[in-house]
C-alpha positions in Angstrom: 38.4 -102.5 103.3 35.7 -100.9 105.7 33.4 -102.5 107.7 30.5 -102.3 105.0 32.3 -103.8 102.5 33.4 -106.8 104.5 29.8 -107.6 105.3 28.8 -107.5 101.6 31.4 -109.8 101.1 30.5 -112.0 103.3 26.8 -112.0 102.3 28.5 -112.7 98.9 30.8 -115.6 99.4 29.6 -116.9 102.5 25.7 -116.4 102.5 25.9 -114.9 106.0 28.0 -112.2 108.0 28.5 -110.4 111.1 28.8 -107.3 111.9 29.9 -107.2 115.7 32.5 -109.5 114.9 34.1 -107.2 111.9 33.6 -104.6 115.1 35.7 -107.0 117.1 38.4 -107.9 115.1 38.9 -104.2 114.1 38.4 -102.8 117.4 41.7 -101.4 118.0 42.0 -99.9 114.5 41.1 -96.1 116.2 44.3 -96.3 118.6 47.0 -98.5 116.3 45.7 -97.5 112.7 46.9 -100.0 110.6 49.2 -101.5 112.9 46.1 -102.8 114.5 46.5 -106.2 112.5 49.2 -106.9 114.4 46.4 -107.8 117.5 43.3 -109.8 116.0 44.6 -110.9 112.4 47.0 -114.3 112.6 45.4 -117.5 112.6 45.0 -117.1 116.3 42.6 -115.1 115.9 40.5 -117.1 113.6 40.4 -119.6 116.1 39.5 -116.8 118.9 36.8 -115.9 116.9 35.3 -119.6 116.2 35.5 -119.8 120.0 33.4 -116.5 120.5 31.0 -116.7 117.5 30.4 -120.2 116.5 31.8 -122.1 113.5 30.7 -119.4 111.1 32.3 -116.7 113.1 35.9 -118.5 112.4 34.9 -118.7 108.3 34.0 -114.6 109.0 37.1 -113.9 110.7 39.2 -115.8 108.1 37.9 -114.1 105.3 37.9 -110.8 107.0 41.7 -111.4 107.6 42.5 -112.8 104.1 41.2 -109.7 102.8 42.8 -107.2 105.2 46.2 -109.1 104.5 46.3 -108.9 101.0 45.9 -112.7 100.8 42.9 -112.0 98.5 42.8 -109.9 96.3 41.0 -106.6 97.0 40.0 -105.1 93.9 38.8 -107.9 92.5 36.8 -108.5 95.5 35.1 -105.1 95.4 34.3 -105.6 91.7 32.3 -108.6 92.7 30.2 -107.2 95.1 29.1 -104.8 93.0 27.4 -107.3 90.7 
């Protein structure tokens, strides 16, 4: 999912979002591709995240790995933002 669509997401479920910290956790995407999971999406990260952005930074970063590891289901997901 691209960066646009995890921030509609959040503004959908959560009622907020942040950009720089979809940057973040997707930072090394340009040099690993999709390997770049590996780095910033286990729950370490979530709690990385929570340190770095707040309380709703960790709800952003789970969300934004649920998604990104299949945990959620995608197209539903992009069905509901368009509504």
């Amino acid at each position: 999912m691209d960066r646009r669509s995890h921030v509609k997401v959040d503004e959908k479920l959560l009622g907020y979002t942040n950009e720089s910290l979809h940057e973040w956790l997707d930072l090394t995407v340009k040099y690993l591709g999709s390997s770049h999971r590996q780095v910033k999406h286990g729950y370490k990260a979530i709690k990385w995240a929570q340190e770095l952005f707040g309380e709703e930074g960790g709800k952003i970063a789970a969300l934004h790995i649920m998604i990104d590891t299949r945990i959620v289901d995608r197209e539903w997901l992009e069905e509901y933002i368009k509504e």
